[in-house]
C-alpha positions in Angstrom: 52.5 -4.6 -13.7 51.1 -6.8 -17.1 53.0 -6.3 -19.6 51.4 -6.2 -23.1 53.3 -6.7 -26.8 51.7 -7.1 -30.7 52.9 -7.8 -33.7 51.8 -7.0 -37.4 54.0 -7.8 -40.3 55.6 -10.2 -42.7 57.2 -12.4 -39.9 56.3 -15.1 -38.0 54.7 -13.5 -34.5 55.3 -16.1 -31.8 58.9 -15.9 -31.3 58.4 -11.9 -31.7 55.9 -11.9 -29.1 58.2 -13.9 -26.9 60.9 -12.1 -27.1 59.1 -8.9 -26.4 57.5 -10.6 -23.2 60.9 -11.3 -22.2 61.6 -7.8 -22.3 59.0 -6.7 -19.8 59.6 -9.6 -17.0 60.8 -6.3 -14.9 57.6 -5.6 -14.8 56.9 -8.5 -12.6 54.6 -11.1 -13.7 52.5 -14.6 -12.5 51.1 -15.9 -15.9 51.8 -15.1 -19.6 50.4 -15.9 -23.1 50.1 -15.3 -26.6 47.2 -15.3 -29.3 48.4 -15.6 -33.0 45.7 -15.1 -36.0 46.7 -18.1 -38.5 44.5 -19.6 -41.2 41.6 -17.9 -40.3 42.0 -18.6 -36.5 42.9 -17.8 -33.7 45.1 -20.2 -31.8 45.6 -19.1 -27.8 48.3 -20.5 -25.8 49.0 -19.6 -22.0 50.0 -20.6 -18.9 51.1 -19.9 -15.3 54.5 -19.0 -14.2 57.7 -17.8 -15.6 57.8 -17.2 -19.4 59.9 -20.1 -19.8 57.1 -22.0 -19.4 55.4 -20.3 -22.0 58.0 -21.1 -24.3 57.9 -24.7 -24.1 54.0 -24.8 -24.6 55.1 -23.2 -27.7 58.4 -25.0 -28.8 57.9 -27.1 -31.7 54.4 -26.2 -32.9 55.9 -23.8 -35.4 52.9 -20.9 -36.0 53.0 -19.2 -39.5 51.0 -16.6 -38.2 52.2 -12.7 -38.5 50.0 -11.4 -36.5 49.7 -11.9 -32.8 49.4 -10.1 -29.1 51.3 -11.4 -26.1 50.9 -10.6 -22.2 52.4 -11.3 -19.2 49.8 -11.0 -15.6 50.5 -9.9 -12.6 47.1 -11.1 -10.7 44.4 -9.0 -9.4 41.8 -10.6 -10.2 41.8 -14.3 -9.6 44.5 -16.1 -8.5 47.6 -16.9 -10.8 46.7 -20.2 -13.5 46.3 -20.9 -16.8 42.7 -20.4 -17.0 43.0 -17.0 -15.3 45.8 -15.8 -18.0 45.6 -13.7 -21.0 44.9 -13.7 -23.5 41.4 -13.6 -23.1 38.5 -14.9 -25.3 34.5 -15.0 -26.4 33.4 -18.3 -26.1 34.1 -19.4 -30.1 37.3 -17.7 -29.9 36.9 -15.4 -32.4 38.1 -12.4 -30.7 41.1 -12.4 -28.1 42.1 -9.6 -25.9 45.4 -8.8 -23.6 45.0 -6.2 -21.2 46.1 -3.8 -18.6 45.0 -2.2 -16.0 41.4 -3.1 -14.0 37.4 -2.6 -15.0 36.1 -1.7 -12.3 32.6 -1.9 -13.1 33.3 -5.7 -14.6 31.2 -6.9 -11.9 27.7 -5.1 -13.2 29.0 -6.0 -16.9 29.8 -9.2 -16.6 25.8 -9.8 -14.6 24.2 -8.0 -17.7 26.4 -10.2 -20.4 25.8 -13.3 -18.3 22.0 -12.1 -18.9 22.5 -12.0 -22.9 23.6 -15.5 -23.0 27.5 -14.9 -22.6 29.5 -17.5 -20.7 32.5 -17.2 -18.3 35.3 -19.3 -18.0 38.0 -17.0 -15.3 37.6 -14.8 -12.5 38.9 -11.7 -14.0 37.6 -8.7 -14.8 39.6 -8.7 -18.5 36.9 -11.7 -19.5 33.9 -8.9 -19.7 36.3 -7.5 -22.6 36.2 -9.6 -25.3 32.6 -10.6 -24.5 31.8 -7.1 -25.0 33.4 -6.5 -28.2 31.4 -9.5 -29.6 28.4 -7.9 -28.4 28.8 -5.0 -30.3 31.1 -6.6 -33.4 29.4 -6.4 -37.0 32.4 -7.0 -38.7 34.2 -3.8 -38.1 36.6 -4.1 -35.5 37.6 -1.1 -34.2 34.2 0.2 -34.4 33.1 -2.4 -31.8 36.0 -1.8 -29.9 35.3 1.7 -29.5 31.9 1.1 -28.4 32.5 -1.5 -25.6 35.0 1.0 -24.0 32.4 3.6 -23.5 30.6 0.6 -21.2 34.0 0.1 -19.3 34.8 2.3 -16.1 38.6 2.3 -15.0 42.0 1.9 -16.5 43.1 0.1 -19.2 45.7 -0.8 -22.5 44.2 -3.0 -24.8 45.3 -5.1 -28.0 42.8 -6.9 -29.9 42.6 -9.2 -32.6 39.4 -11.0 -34.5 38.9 -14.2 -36.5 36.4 -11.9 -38.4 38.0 -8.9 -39.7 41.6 -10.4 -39.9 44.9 -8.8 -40.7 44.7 -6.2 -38.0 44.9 -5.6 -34.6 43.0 -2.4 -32.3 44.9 -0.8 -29.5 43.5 1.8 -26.8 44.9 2.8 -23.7 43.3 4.8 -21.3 45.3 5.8 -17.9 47.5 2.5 -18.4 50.9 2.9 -20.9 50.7 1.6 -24.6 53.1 2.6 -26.9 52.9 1.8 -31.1 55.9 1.2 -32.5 57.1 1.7 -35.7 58.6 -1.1 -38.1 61.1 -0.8 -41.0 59.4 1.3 -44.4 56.2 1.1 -42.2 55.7 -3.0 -43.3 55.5 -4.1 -39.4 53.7 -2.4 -36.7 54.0 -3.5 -32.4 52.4 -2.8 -29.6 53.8 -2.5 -26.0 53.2 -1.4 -22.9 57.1 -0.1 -22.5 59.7 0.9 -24.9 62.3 -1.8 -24.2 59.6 -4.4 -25.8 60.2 -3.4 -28.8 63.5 -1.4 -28.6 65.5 -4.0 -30.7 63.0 -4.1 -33.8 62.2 0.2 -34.0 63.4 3.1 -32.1 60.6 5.2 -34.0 57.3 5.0 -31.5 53.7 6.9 -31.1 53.1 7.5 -27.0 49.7 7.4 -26.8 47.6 9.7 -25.2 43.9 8.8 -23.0 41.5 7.2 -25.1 43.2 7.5 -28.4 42.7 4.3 -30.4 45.3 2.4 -33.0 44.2 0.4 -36.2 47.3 -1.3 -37.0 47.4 -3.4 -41.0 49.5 -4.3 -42.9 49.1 -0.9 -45.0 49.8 1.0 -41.7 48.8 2.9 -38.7 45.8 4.8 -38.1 45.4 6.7 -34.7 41.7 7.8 -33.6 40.1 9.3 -30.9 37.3 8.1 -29.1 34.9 9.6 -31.9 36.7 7.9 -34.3 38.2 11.2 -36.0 41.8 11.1 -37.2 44.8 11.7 -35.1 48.1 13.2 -36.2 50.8 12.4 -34.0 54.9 12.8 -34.2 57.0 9.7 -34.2 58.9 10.0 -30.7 62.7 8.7 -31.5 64.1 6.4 -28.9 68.0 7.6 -28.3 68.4 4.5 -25.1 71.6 2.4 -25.9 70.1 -1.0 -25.6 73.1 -2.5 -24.2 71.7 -0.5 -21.3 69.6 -3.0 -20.6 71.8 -5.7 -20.5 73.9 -7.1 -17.0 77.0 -6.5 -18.7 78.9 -9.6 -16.4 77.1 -8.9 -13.1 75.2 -11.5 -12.0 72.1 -9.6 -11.4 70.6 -6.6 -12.7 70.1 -5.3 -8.9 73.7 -5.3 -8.2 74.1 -3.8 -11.9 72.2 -1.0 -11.3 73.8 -0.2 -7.9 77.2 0.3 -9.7 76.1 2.3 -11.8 74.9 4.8 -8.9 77.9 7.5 -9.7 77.5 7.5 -13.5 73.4 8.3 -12.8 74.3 11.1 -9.9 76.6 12.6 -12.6 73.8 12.4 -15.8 71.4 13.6 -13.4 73.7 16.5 -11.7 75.2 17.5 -15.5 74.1 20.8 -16.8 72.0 21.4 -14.1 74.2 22.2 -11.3 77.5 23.7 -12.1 80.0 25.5 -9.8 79.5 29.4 -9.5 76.2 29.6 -11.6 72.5 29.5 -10.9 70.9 26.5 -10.7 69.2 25.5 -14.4 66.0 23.3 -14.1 65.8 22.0 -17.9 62.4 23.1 -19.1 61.2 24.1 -15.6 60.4 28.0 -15.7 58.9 29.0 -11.9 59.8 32.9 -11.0 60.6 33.8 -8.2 57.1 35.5 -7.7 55.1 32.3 -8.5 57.5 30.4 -6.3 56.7 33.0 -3.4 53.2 32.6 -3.8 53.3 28.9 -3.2 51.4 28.6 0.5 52.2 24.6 0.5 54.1 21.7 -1.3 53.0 18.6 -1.5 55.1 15.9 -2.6 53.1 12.9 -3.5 54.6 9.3 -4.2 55.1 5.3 -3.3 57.0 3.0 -2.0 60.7 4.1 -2.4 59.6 7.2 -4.6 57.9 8.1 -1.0 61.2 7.4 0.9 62.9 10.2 -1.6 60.3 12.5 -0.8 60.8 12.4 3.1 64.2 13.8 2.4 62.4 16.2 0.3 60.3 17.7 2.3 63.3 18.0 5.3 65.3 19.4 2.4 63.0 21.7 0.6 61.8 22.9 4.1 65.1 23.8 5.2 66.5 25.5 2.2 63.3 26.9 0.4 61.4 27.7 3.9 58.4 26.6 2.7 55.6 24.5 4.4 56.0 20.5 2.9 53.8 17.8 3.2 54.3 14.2 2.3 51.5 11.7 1.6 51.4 8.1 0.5 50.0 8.7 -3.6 47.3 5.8 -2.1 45.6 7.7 0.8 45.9 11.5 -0.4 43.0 11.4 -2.3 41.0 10.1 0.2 41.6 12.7 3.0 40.2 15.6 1.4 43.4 17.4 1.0 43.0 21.1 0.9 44.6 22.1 -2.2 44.6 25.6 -4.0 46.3 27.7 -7.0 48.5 28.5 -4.4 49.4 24.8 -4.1 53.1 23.0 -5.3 52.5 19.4 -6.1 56.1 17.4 -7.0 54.7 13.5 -8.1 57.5 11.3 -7.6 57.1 8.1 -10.0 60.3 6.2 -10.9 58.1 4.8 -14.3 55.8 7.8 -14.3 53.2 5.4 -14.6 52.4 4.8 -10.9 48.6 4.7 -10.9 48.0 6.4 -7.7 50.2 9.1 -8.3 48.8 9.6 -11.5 45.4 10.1 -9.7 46.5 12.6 -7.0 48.0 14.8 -10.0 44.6 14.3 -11.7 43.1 15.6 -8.5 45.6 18.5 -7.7 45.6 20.0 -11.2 41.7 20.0 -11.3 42.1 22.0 -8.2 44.4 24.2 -9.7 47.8 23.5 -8.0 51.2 23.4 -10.1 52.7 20.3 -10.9 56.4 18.9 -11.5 56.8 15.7 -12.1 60.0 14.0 -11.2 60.2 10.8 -13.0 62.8 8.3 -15.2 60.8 8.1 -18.0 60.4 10.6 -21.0 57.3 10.3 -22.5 55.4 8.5 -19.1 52.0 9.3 -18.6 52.8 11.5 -15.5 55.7 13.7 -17.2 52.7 14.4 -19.8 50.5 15.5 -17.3 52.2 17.5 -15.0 52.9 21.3 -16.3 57.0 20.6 -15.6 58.9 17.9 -15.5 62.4 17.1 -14.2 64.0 13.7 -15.5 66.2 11.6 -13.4 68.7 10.8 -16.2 69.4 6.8 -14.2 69.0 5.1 -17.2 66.6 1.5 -17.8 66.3 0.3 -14.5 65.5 -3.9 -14.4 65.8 -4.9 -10.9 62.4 -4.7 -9.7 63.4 -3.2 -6.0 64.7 0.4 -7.1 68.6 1.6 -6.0 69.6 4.1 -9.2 66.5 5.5 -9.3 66.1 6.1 -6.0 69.5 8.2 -5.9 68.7 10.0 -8.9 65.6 11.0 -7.0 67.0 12.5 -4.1 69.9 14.5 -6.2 66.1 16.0 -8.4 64.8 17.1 -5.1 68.2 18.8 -3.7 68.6 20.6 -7.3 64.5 21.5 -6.8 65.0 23.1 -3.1 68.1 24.7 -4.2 66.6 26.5 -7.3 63.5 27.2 -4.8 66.4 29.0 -2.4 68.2 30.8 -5.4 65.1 32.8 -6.5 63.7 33.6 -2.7 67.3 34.5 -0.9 66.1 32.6 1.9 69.9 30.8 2.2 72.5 32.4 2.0 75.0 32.7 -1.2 78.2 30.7 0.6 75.8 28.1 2.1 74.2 27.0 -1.4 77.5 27.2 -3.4 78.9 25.1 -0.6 75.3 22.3 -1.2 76.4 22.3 -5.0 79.9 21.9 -4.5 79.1 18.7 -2.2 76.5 17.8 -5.2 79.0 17.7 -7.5 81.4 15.3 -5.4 78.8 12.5 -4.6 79.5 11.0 -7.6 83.1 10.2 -6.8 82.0 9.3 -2.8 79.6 7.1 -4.1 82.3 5.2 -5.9 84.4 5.0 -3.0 81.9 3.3 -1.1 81.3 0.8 -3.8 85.3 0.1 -4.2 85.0 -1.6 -0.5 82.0 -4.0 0.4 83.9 -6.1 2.0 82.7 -4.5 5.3 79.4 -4.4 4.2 79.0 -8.1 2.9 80.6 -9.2 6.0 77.8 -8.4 8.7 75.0 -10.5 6.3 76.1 -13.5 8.5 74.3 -11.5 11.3 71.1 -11.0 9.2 70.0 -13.9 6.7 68.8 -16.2 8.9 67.1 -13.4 11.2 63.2 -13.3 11.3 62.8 -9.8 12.2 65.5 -6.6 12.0 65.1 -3.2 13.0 66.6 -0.1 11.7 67.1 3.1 13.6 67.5 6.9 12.4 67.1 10.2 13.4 66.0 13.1 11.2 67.3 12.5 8.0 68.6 9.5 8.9 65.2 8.0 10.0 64.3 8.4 6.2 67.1 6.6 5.0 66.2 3.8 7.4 62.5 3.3 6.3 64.5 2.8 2.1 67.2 0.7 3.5 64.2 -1.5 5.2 62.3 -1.8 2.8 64.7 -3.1 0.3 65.3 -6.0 2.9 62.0 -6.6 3.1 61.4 -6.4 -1.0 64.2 -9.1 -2.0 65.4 -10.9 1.1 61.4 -11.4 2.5 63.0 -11.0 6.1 60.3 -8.7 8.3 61.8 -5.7 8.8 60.9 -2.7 10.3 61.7 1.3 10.5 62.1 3.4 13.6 62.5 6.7 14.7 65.2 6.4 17.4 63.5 8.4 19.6 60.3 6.7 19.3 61.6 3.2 20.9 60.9 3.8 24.5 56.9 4.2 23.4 56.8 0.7 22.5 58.9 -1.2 20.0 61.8 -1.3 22.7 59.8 -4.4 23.7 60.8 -6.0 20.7 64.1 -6.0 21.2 65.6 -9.1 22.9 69.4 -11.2 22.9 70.5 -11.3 19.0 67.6 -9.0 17.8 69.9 -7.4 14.6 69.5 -3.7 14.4 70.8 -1.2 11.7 71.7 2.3 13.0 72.3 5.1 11.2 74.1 8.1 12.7 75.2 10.7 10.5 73.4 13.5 11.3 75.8 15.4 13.6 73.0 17.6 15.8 71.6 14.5 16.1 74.2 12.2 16.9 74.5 12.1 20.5 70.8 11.6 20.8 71.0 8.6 18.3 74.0 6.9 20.3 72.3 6.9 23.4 69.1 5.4 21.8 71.7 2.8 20.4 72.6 2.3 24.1 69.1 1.3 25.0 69.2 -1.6 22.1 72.7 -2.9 22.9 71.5 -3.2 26.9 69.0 -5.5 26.1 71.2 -7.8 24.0 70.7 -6.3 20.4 73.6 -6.8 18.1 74.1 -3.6 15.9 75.3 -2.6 13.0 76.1 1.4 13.0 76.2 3.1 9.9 78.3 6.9 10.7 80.5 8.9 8.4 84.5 9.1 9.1 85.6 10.5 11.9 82.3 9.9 14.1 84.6 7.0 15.3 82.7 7.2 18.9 80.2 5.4 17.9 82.8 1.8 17.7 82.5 1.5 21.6 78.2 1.3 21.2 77.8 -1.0 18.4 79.4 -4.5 17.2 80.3 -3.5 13.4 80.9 -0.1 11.9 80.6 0.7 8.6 81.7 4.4 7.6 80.7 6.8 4.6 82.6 9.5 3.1 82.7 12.7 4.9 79.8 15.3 3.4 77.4 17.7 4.5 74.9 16.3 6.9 71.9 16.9 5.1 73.8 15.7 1.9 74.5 12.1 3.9 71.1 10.4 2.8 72.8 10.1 -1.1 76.1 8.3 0.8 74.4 6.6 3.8 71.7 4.1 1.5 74.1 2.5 -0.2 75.3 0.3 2.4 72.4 -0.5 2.8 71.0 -1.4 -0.9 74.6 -3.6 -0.6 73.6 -5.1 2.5 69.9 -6.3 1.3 71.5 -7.8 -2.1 73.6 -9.8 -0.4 71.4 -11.1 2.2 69.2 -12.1 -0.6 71.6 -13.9 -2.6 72.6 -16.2 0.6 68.9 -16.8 0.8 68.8 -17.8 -2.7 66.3 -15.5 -3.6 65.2 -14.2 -6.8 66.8 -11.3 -6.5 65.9 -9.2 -10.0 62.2 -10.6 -9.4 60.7 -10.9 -5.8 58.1 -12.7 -5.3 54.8 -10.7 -5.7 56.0 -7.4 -6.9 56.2 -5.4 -9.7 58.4 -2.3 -11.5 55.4 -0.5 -12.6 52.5 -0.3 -10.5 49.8 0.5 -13.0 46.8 0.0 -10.7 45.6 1.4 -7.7 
């Protein structure tokens, strides 16, 4: 979501503070701006839309300052404009604040400042902030920082800088990411709210934990907590190649990231799954005893993170023989889920920021369930929190609609319900040697599929001008059919929906009409026949279909129009294979719309609020 960056040093900030913004567009973004501290003022520029914009307002104006904060919004609270951007300010402008995350009591504060004679310009919550820290400000900074956040309910990361106790800035966070970076013999200091901000000025950074506070100046860092007592915290050394983040010729970071699907299987497979041995789990240690005690799992995520977990729980309940349920991170709190010590939660968070699966760990651990975390980011608020964690070695990820991540996913939760199956003997020996050995040849299938799209590409004739598609699957397939629509819906922003195959005679075969496009997958073998005939039922009334089946399931050619075919693997290993055609099939659809493919409209990498 918003991305923050700060600077403290010898430098001039604003093309700093730029450059780090530019570093977080993944995040998605409506508005951005910067506040530099120059001459005993503070001069706030900011505007609406891309970043570029930002830098022309800036071009040419040539700020000394060395010490700044920057932000890019993704709106919540009143609507995208320049007005409604951060930074935000007290009416003098002697205090500016960038923040994320939402105050959700900002309506009763905001009444009760209005009541003391405070003034507001925007419609967001962030505008209580600054007028706060004024309230209490009496010359001391951080001390008035501190004290306004004990009047603030919710989530936020906050850098702050004052016209009245100048050459510093404050930082917080509290259930939103800020990380301190680290300059060169300790004479420059950031902020961020991700790594890659800063990743080309330090690889030496301070994760913060809840309610710890920063005092950045020019004579260093200072940590607190909330009752202002000294922190001591280890420098966390960042070991990313930044070329990582680069496209490296491909002309979007989406298509990038899809390539590099085989290298991340492999990273994520490496060490952890190797031919004739048990299955290793990094710094996971469950026995076989506490696994057996486990009554329930519960895997909790979003968006594609959720898609990955439908597999998991077909997977984990197959192999491990234990009871799985899977529930949207949004709703679970709010049904009263019945959680125990003899509970298994797995949080599924591509960032491990995801606000709403952050708050169902919250929940679960105060209950007393176990947690593992499976997540792409070390350090991440949710691979702190959880008791273990298993990393999904993708790499950076840019493109705001997920591909490598999502793969790297579903290879964690096969290696999870395999090591489940190892300690209870509920599979037998031959069976889970023959999984891993299919494991350890995705890599190379996955390539295959990528070294022909020619197949692929050529049905998006069939689908970029469409209004609606369908997509059809049964069992495991049906999972891979909600990811693959969604990513047509995230970057092409054609309607698309998900089906169960045998759910279309209760309804949504009324949909279906002459040129309605339809995407089946078949490549579930107890289920194919069942999925062919509901294929039949579409093709009779005039769909044109796209069938997705893996080699040597050639039947399916006299049902559908176009075939494409996957590699031949294990039927419950197909989900890894199958989604790739798909991801291929979205991108390109989207780039014959012209669409912003890296950045769709309205979304964002990180959702940091609920």
């Amino acid at each position: 979501m918003c991305g923050i960056v700060g600077y403290l040093g010898e430098k001039k900030a604003t093309p700093i503070l730029v450059e780090g913004l530019s570093k977080l567009e993944y995040r998605g973004y409506d508005s951005s701006g910067i506040a530099v501290v120059e001459d005993g003022e503070i001069k706030i520029e900011k505007c609406r839309g891309r970043l570029s914009n930002l830098k022309d307002k800036v071009a040419g104006k040539e700020y000394a300052g060395s010490i700044g904060i920057g932000h890019t919004r993704w709106a919540t609270h009143g609507e995208p404009s320049d007005v409604n951007s951060h930074p935000h300010s007290n009416e003098d402008e002697t205090i500016a604040v960038v923040h994320n995350g939402i105050i959700e009591n900002y309506i009763v504060l905001r009444e009760w400042l209005i009541s003391e004679g405070y003034k507001f310009v925007s419609e967001t919550d962030t505008e209580v902030i600054p007028h706060l820290v004024d309230y209490y400000f009496d010359g001391n900074l951080e001390d008035a920082v501190i004290k306004a956040t004990k009047r603030m309910e919710g989530s936020y990361a906050l850098g702050v800088v004052a016209k009245n106790d100048p050459g510093k800035i404050v930082a917080v966070r509290k259930d939103s990411p800020l990380v301190i970076g680290v300059g060169e013999d300790g004479k420059e200091s950031f902020i961020a709210s991700d790594i890659p901000a800063v990743l080309n000025m330090t690889r030496d950074v301070y994760l913060l934990e809840d309610k710890e506070f920063v005092v950045m100046t020019k004579d260093g860092i200072t940590i607190y907590d909330e009752n202002k007592n000294k922190v001591e915290k280890q420098i966390f050394h960042v070991t990313w190649d930044i070329d990582a983040a680069e496209k490296g010729g491909y002309d979007h970071f989406m298509l990038k990231e899809i390539y590099e699907q085989p290298k991340a299987i492999k990273d994520t497979l490496t060490s952890r799954v190797v031919k004739g041995e048990k299955i290793k789990l990094d710094g996971i240690h469950l026995t076989k005893e506490q696994i057996e005690n486990f009554d329930r799992v519960y895997i909790i995520a979003c968006g594609t993170a959720y898609h990955s977990g439908v597999v998991g729980k077909y997977v984990i309940e197959r192999l491990a023989k234990i009871p799985v349920e899977i529930d949207v991170a949004s709703e679970f709190r709010y049904r009263n889920p019945l959680i125990t010590d003899r509970t298994l939660m797995i949080c599924i968070s591509q960032s491990g920021e995801t606000a709403d699966t952050l708050a169902a760990l919250r929940l679960a651990k105060e209950e007393g369930a176990r947690i593992i975390a499976i997540t792409n980011v070390v350090g991440s608020s949710i691979s702190r929190e959880a008791d273990d964690v298993f990393y999904t070695w993708a790499g950076p990820e840019i493109a705001v609609a997920s591909t490598k991540a999502y793969i790297t996913m579903l290879i964690a939760l096969y290696i999870i319900a395999l090591y489940m199956a190892e300690a209870k003997h509920t599979v037998r020996e031959t069976e889970i040697e023959k999984i891993k050995d299919g494991l350890l040849n995705l890599s190379e299938k996955t390539a295959e599929i990528l070294n022909d799209v020619d197949t692929i590409k050529s049905f998006v004739d069939h689908l970029y001008s469409k209004n609606d598609v369908y997509y059809l699957g049964r069992g495991l397939d049906y999972a891979v059919a909600m990811e693959g629509s969604l990513k047509l819906k995230e970057i092409s922003y054609i309607h698309s929906e998900a089906y169960a195959g045998g759910e279309l005679k209760h309804g949504t075969i009324a949909l279906i009409e002459e040129g309605t496009s339809v995407i089946a997958l078949a490549t579930q073998s107890e289920l194919y026949d069942k999925q062919i005939s509901n294929i039949r039922e579409v093709k009779t009334r005039g769909a044109n279909v796209l069938g997705i089946a893996m080699e040597g399931q050639t039947e399916i050619e006299k049902t559908v129009d176009q075939t494409i075919y996957i590699p031949k693997v294990m039927s419950i290993l197909a989900p890894v294979l199958s989604v790739i055609p798909l991801q291929i099939l979205a991108y390109y659809t989207a780039v014959q719309k012209g669409c912003d493919v890296d950045k769709p409209r309205n979304l964002a990498k990180s959702v940091t609020v609920e």
